[in-house]
mmCIF file as gemmi writes it, N, C-alpha and C atoms, coordinates in Angstrom:
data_model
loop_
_atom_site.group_PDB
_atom_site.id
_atom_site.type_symbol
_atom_site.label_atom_id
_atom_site.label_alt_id
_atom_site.label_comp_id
_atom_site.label_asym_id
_atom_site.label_entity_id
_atom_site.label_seq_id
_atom_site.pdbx_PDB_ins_code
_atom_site.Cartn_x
_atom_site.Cartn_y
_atom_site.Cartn_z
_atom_site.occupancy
_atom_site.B_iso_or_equiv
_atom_site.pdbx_formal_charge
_atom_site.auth_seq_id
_atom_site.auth_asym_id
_atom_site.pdbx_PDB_model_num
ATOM 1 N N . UNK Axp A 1 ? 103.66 83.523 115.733 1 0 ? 1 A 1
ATOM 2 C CA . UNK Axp A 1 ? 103.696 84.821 115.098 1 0 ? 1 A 1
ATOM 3 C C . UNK Axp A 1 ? 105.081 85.42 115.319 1 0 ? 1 A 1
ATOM 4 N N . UNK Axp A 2 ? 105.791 85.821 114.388 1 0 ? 2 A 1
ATOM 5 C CA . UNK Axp A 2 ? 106.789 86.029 114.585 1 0 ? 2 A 1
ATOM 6 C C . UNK Axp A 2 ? 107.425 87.745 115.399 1 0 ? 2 A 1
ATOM 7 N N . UNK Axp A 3 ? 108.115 87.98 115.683 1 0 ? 3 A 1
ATOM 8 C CA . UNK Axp A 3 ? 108.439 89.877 116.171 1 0 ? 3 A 1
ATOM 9 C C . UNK Axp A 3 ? 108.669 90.368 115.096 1 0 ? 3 A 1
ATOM 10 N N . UNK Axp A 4 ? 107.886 90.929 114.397 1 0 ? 4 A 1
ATOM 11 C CA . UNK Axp A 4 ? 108.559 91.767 113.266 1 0 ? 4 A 1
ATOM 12 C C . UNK Axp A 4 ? 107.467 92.582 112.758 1 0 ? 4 A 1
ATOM 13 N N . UNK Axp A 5 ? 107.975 94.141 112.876 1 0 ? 5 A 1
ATOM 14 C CA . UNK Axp A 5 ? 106.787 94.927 112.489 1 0 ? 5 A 1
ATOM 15 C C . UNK Axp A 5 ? 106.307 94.918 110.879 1 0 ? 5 A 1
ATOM 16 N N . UNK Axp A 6 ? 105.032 95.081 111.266 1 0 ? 6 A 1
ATOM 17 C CA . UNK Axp A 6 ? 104.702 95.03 109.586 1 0 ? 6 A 1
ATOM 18 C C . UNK Axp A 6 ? 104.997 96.165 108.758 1 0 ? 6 A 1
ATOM 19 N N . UNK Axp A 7 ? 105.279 97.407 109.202 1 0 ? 7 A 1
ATOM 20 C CA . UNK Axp A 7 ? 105.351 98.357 108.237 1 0 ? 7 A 1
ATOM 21 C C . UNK Axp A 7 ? 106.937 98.566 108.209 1 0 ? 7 A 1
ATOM 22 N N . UNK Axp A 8 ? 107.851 98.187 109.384 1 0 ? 8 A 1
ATOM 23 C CA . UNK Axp A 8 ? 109.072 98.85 109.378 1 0 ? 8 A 1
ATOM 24 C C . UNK Axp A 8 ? 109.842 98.22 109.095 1 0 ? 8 A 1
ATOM 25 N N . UNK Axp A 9 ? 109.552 96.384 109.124 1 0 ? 9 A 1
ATOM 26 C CA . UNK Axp A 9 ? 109.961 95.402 109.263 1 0 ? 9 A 1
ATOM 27 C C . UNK Axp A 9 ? 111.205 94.904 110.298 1 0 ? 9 A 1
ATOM 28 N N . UNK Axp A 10 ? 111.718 96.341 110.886 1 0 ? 10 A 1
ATOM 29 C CA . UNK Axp A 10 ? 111.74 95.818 112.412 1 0 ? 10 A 1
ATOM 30 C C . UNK Axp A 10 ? 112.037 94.312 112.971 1 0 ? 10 A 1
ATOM 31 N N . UNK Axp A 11 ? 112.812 93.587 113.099 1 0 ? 11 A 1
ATOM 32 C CA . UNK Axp A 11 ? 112.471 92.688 114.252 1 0 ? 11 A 1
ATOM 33 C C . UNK Axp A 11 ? 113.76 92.459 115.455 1 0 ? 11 A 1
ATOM 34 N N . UNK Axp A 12 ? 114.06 91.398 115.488 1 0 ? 12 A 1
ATOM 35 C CA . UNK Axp A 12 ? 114.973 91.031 117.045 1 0 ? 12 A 1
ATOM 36 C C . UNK Axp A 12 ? 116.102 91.463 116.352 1 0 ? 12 A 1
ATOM 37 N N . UNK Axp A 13 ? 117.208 91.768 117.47 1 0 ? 13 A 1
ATOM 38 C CA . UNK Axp A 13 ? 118.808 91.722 117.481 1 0 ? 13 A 1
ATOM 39 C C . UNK Axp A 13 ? 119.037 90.931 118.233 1 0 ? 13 A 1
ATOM 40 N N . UNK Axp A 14 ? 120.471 90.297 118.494 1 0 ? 14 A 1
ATOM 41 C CA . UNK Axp A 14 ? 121.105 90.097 119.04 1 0 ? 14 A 1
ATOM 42 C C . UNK Axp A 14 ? 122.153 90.589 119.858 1 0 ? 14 A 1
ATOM 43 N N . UNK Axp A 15 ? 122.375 89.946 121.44 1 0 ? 15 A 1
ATOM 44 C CA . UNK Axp A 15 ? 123.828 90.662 121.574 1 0 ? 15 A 1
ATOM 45 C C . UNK Axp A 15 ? 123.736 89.894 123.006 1 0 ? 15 A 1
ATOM 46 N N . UNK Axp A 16 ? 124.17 90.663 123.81 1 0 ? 16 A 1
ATOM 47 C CA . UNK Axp A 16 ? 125.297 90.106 125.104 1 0 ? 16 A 1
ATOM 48 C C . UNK Axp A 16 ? 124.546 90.677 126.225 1 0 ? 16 A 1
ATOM 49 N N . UNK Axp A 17 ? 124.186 89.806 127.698 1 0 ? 17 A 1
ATOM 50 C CA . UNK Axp A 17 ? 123.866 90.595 128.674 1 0 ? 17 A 1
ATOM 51 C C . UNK Axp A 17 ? 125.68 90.393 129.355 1 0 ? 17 A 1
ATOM 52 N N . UNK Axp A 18 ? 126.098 91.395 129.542 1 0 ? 18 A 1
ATOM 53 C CA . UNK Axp A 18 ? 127.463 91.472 130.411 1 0 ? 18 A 1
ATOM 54 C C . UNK Axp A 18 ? 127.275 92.052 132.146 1 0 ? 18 A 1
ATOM 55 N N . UNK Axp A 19 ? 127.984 90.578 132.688 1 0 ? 19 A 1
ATOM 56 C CA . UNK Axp A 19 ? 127.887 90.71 134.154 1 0 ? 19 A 1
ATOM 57 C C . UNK Axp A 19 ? 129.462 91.89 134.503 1 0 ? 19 A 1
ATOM 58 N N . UNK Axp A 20 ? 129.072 92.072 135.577 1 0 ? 20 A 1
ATOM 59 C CA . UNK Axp A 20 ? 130.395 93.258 136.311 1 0 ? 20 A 1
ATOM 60 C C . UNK Axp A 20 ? 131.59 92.332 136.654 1 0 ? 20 A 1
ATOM 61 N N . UNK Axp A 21 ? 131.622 90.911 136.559 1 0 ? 21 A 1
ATOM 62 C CA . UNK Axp A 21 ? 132.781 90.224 135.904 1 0 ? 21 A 1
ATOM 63 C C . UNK Axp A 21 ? 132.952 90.344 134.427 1 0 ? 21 A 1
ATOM 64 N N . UNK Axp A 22 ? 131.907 90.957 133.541 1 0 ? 22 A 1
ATOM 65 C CA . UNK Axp A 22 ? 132.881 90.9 131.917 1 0 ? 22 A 1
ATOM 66 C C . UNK Axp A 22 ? 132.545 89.462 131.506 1 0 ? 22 A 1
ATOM 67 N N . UNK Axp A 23 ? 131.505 88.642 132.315 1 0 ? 23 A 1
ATOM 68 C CA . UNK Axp A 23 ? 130.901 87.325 131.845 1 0 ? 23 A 1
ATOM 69 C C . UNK Axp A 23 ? 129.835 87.743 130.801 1 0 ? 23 A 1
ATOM 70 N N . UNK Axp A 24 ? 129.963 86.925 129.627 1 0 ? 24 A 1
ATOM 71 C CA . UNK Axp A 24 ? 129.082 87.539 128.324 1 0 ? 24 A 1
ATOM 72 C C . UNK Axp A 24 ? 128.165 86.39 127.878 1 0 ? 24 A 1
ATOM 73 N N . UNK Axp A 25 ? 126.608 86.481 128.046 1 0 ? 25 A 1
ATOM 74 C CA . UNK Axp A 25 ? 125.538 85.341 127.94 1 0 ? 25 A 1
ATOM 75 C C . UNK Axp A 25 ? 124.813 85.888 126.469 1 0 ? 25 A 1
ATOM 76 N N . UNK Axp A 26 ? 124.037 85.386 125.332 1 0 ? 26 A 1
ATOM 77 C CA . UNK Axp A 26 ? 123.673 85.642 124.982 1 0 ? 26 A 1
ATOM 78 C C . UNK Axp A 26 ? 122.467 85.924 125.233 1 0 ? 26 A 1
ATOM 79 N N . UNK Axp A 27 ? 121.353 87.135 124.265 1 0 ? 27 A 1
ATOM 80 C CA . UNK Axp A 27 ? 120.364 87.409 124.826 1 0 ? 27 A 1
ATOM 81 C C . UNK Axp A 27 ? 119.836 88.096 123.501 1 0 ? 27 A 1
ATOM 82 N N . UNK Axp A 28 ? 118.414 88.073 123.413 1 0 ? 28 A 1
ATOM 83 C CA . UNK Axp A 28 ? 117.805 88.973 122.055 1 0 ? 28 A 1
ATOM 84 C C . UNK Axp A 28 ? 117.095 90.335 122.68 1 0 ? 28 A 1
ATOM 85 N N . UNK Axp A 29 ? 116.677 91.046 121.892 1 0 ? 29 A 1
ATOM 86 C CA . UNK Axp A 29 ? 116.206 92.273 122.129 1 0 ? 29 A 1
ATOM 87 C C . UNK Axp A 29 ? 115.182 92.323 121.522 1 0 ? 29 A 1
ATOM 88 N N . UNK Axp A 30 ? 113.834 92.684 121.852 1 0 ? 30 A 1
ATOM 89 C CA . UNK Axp A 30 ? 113.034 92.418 120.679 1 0 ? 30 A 1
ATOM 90 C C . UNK Axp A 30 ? 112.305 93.817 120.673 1 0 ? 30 A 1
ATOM 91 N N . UNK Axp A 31 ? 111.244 94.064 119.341 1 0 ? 31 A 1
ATOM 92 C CA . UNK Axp A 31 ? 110.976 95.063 118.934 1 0 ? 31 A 1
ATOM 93 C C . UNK Axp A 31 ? 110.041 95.333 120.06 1 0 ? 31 A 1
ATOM 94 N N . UNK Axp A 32 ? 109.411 96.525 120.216 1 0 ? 32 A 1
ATOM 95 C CA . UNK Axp A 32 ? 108.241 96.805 121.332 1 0 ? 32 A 1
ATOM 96 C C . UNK Axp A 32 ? 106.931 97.103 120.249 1 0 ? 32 A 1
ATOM 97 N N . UNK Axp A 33 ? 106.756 95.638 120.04 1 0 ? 33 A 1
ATOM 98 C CA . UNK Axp A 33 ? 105.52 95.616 118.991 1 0 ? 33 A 1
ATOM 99 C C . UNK Axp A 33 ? 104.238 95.532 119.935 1 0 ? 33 A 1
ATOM 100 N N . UNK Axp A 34 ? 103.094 96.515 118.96 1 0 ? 34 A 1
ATOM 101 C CA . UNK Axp A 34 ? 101.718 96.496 119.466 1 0 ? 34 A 1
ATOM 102 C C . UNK Axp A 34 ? 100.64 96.157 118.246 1 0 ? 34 A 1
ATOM 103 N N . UNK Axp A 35 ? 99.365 95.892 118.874 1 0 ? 35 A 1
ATOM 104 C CA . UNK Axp A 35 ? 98.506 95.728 117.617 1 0 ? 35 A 1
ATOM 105 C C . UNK Axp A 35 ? 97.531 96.859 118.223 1 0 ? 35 A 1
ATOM 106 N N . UNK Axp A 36 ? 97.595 97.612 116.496 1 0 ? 36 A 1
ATOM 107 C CA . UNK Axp A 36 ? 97.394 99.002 116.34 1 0 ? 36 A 1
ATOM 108 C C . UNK Axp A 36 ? 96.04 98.912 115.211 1 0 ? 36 A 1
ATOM 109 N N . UNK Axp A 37 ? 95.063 99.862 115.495 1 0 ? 37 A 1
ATOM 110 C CA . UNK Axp A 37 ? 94.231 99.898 114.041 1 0 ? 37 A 1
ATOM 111 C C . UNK Axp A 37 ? 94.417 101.392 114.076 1 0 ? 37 A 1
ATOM 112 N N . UNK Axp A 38 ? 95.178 101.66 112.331 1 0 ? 38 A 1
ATOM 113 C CA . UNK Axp A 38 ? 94.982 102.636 111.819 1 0 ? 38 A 1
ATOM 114 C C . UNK Axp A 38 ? 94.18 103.029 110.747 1 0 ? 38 A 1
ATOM 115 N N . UNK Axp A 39 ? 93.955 104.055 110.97 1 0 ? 39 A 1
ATOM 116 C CA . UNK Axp A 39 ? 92.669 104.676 109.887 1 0 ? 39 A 1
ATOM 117 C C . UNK Axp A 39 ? 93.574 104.964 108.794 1 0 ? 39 A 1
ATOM 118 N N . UNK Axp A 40 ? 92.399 104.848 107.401 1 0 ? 40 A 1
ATOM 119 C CA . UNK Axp A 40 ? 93.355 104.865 105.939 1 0 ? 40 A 1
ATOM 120 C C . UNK Axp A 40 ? 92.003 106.127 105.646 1 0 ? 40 A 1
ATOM 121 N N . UNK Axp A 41 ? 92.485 107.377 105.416 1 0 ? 41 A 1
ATOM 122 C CA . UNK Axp A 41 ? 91.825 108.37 105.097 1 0 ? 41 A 1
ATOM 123 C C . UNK Axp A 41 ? 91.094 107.313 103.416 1 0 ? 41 A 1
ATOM 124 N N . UNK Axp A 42 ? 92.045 106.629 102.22 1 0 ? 42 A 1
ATOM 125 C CA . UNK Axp A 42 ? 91.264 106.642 101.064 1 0 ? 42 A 1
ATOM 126 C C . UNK Axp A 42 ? 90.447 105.258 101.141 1 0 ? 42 A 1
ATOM 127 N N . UNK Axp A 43 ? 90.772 104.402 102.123 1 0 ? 43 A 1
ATOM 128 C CA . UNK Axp A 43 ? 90.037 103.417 101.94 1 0 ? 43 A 1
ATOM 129 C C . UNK Axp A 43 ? 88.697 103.535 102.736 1 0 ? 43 A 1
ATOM 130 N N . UNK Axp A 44 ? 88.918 104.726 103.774 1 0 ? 44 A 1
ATOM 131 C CA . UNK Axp A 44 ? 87.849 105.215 105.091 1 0 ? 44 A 1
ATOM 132 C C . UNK Axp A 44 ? 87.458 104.047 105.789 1 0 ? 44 A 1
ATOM 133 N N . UNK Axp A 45 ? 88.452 103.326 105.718 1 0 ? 45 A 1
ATOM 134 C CA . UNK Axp A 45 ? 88.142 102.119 107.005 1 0 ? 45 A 1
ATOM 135 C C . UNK Axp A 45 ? 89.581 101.847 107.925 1 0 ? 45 A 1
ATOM 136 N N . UNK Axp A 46 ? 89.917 101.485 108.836 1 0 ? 46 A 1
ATOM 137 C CA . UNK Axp A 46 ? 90.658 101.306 109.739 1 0 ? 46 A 1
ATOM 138 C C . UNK Axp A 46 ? 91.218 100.071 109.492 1 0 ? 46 A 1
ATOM 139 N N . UNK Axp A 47 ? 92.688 100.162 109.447 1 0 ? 47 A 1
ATOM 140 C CA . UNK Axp A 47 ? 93.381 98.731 109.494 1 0 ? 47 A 1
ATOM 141 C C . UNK Axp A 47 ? 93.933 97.812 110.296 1 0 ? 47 A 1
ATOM 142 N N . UNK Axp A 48 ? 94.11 96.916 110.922 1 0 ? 48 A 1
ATOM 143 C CA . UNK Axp A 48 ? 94.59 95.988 111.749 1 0 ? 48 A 1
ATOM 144 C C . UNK Axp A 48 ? 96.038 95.7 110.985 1 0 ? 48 A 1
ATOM 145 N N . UNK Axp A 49 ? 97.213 96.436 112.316 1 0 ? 49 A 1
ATOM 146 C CA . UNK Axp A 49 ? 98.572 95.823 112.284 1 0 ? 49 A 1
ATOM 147 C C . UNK Axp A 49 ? 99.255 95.477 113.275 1 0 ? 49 A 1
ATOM 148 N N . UNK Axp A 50 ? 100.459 94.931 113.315 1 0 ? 50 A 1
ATOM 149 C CA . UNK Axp A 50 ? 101.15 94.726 114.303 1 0 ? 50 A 1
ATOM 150 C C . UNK Axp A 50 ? 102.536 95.399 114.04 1 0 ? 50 A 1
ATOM 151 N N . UNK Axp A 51 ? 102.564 96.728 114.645 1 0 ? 51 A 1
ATOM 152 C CA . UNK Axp A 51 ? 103.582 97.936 114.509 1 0 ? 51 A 1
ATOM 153 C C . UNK Axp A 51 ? 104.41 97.994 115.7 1 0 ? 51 A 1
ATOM 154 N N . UNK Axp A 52 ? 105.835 98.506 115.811 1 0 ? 52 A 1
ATOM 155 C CA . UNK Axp A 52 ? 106.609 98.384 116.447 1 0 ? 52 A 1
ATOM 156 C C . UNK Axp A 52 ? 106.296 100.436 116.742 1 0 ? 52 A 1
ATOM 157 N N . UNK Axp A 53 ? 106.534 100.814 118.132 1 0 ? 53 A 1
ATOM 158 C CA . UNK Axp A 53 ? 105.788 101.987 118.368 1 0 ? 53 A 1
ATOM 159 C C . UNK Axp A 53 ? 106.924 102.909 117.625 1 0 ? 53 A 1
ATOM 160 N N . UNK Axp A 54 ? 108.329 102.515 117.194 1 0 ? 54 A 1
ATOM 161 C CA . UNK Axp A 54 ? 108.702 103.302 116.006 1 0 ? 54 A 1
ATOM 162 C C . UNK Axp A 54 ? 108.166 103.849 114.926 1 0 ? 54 A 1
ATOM 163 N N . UNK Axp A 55 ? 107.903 102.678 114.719 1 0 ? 55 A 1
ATOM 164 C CA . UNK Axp A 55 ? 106.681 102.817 113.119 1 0 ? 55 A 1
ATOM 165 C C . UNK Axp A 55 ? 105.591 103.604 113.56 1 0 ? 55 A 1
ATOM 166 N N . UNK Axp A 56 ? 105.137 103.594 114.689 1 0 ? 56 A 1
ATOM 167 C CA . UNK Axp A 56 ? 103.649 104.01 115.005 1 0 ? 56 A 1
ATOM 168 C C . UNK Axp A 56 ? 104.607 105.836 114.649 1 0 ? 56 A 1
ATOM 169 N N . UNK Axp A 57 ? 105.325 106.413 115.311 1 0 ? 57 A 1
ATOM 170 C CA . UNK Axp A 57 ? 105.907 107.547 115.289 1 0 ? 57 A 1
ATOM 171 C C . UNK Axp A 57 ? 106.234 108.094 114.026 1 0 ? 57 A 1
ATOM 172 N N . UNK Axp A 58 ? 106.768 106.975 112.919 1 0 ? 58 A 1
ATOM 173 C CA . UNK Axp A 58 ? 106.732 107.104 111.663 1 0 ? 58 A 1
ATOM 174 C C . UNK Axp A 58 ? 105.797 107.575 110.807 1 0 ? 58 A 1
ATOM 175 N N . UNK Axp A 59 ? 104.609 106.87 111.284 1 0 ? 59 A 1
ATOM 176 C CA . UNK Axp A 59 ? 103.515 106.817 110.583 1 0 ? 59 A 1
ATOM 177 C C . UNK Axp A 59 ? 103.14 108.707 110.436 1 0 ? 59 A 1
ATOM 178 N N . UNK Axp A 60 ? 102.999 108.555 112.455 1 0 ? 60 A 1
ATOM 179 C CA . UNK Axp A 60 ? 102.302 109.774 112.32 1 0 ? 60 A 1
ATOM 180 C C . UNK Axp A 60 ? 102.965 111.446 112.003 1 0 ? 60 A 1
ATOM 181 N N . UNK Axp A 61 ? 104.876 111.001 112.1 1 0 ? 61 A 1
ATOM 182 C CA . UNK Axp A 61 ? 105.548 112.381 111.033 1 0 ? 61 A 1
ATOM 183 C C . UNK Axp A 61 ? 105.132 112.651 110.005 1 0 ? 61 A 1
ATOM 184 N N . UNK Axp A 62 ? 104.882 111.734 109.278 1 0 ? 62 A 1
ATOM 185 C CA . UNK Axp A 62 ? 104.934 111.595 107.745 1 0 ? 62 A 1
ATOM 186 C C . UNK Axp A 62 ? 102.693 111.602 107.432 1 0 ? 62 A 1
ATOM 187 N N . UNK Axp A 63 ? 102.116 111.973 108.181 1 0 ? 63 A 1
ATOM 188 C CA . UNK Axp A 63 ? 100.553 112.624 108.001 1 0 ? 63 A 1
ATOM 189 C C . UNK Axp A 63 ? 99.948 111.372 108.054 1 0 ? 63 A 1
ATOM 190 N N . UNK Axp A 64 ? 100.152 110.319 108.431 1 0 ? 64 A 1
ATOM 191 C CA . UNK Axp A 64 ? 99.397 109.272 108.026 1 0 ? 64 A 1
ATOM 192 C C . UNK Axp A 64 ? 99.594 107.992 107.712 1 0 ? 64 A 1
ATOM 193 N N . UNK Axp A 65 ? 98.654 107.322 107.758 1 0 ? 65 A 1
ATOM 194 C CA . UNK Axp A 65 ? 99.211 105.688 106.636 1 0 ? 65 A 1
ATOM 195 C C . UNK Axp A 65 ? 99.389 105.783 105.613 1 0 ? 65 A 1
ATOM 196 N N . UNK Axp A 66 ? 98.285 106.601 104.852 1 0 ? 66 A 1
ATOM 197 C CA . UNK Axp A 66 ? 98.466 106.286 103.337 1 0 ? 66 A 1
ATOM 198 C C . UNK Axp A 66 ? 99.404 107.203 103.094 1 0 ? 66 A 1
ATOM 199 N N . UNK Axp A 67 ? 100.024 108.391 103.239 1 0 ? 67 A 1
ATOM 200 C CA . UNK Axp A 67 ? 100.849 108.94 103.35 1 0 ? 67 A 1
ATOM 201 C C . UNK Axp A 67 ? 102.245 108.234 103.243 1 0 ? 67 A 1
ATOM 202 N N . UNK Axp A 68 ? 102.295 107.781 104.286 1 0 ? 68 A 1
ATOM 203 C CA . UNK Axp A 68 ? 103.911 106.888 104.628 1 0 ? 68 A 1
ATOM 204 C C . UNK Axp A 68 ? 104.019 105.594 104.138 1 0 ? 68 A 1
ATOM 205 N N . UNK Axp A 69 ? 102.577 104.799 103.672 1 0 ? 69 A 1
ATOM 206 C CA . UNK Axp A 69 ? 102.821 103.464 102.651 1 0 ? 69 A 1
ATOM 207 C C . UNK Axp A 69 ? 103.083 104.22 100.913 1 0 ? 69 A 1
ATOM 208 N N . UNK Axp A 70 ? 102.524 105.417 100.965 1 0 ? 70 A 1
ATOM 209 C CA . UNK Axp A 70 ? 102.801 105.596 99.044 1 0 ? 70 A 1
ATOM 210 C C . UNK Axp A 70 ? 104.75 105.997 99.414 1 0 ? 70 A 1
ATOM 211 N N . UNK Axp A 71 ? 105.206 106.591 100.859 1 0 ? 71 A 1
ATOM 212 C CA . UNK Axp A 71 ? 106.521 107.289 100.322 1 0 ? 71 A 1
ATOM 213 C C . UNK Axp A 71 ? 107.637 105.808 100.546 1 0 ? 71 A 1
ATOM 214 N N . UNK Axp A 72 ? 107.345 104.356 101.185 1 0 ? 72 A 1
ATOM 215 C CA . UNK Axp A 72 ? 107.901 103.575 101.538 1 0 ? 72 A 1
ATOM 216 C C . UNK Axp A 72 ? 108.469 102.643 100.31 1 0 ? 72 A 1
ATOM 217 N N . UNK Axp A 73 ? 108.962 102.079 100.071 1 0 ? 73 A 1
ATOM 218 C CA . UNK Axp A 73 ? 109.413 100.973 99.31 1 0 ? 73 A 1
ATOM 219 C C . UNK Axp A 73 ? 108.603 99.626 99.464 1 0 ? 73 A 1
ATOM 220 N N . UNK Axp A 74 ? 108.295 98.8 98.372 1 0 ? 74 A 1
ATOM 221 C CA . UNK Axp A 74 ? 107.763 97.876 98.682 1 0 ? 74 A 1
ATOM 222 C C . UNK Axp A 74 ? 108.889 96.831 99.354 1 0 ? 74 A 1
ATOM 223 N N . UNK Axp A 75 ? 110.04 96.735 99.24 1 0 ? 75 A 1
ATOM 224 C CA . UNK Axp A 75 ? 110.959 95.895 99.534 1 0 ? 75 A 1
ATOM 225 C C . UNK Axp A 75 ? 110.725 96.047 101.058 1 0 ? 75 A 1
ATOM 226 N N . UNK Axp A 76 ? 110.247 97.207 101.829 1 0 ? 76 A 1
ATOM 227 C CA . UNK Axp A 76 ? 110.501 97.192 103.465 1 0 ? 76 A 1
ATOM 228 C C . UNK Axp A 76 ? 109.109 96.453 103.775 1 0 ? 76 A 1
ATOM 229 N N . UNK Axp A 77 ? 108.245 96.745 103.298 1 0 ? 77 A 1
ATOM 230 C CA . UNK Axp A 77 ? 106.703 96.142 103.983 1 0 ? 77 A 1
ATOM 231 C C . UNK Axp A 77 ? 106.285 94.846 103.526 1 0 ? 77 A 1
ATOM 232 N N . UNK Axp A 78 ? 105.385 94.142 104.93 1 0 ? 78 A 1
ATOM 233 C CA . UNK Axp A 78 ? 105.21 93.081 104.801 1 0 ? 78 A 1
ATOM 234 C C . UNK Axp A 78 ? 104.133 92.499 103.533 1 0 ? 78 A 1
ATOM 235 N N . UNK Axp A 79 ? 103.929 91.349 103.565 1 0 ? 79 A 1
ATOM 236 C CA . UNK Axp A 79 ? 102.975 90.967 102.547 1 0 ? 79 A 1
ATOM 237 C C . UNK Axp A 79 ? 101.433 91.382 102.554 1 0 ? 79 A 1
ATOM 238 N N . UNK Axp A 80 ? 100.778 91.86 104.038 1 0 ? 80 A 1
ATOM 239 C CA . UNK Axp A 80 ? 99.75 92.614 104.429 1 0 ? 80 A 1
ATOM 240 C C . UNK Axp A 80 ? 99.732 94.117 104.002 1 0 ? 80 A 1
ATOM 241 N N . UNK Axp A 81 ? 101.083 94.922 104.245 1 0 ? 81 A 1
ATOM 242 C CA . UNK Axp A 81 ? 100.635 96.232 104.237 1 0 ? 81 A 1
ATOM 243 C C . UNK Axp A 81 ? 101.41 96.215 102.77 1 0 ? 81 A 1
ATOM 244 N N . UNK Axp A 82 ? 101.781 95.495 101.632 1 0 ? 82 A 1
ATOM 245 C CA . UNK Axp A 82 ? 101.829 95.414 100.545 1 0 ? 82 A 1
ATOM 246 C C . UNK Axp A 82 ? 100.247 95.597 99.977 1 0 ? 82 A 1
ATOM 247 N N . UNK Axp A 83 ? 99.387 94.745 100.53 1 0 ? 83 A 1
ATOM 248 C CA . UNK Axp A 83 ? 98.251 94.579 99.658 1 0 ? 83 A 1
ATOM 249 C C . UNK Axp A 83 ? 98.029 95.937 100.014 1 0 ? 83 A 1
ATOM 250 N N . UNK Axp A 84 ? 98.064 96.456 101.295 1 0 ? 84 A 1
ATOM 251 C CA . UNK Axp A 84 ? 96.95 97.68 101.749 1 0 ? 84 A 1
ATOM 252 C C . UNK Axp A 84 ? 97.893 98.734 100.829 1 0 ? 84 A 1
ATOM 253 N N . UNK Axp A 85 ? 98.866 99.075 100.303 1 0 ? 85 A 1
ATOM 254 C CA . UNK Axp A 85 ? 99.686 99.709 99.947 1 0 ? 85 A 1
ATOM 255 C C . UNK Axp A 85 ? 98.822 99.32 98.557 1 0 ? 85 A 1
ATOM 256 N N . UNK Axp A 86 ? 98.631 98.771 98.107 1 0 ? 86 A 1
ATOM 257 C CA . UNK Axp A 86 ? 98.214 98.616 96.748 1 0 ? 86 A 1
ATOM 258 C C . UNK Axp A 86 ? 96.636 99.192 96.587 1 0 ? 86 A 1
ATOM 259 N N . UNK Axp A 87 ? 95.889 98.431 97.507 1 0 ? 87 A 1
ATOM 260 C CA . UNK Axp A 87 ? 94.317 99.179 97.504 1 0 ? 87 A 1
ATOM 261 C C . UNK Axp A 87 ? 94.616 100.724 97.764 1 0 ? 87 A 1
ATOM 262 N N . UNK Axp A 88 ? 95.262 101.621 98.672 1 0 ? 88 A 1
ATOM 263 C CA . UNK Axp A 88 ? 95.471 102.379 98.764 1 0 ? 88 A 1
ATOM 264 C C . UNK Axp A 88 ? 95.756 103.739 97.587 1 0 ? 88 A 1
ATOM 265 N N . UNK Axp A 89 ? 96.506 102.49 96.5 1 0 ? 89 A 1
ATOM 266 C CA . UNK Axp A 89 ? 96.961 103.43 95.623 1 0 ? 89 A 1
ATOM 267 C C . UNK Axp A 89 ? 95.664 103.432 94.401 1 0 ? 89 A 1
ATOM 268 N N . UNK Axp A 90 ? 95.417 102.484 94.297 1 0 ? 90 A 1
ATOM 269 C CA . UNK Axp A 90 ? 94.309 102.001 93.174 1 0 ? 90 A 1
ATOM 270 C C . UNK Axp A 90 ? 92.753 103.055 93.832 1 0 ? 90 A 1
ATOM 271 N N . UNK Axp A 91 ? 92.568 103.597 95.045 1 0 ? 91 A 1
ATOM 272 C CA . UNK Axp A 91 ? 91.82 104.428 95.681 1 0 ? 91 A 1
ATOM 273 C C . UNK Axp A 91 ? 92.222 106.037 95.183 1 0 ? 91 A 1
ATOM 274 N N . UNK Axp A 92 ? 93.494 105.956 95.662 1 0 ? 92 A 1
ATOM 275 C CA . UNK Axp A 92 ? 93.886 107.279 95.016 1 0 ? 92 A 1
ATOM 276 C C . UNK Axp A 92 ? 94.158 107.502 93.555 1 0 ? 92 A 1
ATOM 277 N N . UNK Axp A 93 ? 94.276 106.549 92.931 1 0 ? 93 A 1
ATOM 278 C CA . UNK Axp A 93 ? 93.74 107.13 90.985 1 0 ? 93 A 1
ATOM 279 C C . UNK Axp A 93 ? 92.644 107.3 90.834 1 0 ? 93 A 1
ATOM 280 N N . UNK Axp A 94 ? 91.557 106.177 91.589 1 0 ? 94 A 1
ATOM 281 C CA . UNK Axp A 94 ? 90.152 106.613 91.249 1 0 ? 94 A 1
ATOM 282 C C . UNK Axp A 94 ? 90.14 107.891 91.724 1 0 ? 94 A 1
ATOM 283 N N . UNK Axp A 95 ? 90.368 108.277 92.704 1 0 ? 95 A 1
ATOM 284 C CA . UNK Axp A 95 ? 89.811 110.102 93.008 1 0 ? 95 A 1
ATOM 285 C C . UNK Axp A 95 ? 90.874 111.267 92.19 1 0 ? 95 A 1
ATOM 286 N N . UNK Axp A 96 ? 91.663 110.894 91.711 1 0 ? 96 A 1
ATOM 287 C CA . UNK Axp A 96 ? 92.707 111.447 90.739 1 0 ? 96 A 1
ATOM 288 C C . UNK Axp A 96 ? 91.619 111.522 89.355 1 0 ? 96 A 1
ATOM 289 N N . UNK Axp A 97 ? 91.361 110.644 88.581 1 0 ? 97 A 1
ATOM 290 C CA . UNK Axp A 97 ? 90.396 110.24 87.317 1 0 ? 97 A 1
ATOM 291 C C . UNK Axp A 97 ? 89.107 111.123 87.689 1 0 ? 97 A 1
């Protein structure tokens, strides 16, 4: 499974641990990913992700999941919170209609 959040897409950097000689090793940094179930007010069921606790902070500025998947781009989210991004929206026309 790879490090990479599903909603923020988030994952590793790279860079340098430097010793107090100025000796430079490589080393990654990785996201501080958790598996999170969030509630989707239009689908009224709870989702299973694996969010980096950025995203989790994201989520909850912006009121919500479905909230912060309709204001996101599909280009940032993974192929999971694509679909949920899609049921999501197809939920909210039906209660729109």
């Amino acid at each position: 499974m790879s490090r990479i959040c599903e909603l923020t897409g988030k994952g590793r950097q790279v860079g340098h641990n430097v010793s107090h000689a100025n000796n430079k090793t490589k080393r990654t940094f990785l996201p501080n990913l958790q598996n999170v179930t969030l509630l989707s007010d239009a689908l009224g069921k709870g989702v299973k992700l694996r969010v980096s606790t950025h995203g989790l902070r994201s989520v909850e500025h912006n009121g919500g999941l479905d909230n912060w998947l309709m204001k996101t781009g599909d280009n940032l989210l993974s192929d999971n919170a694509r679909k949920i991004k899609k049921e999501v929206a197809k939920k909210l026309a039906e209660k729109a209609a």
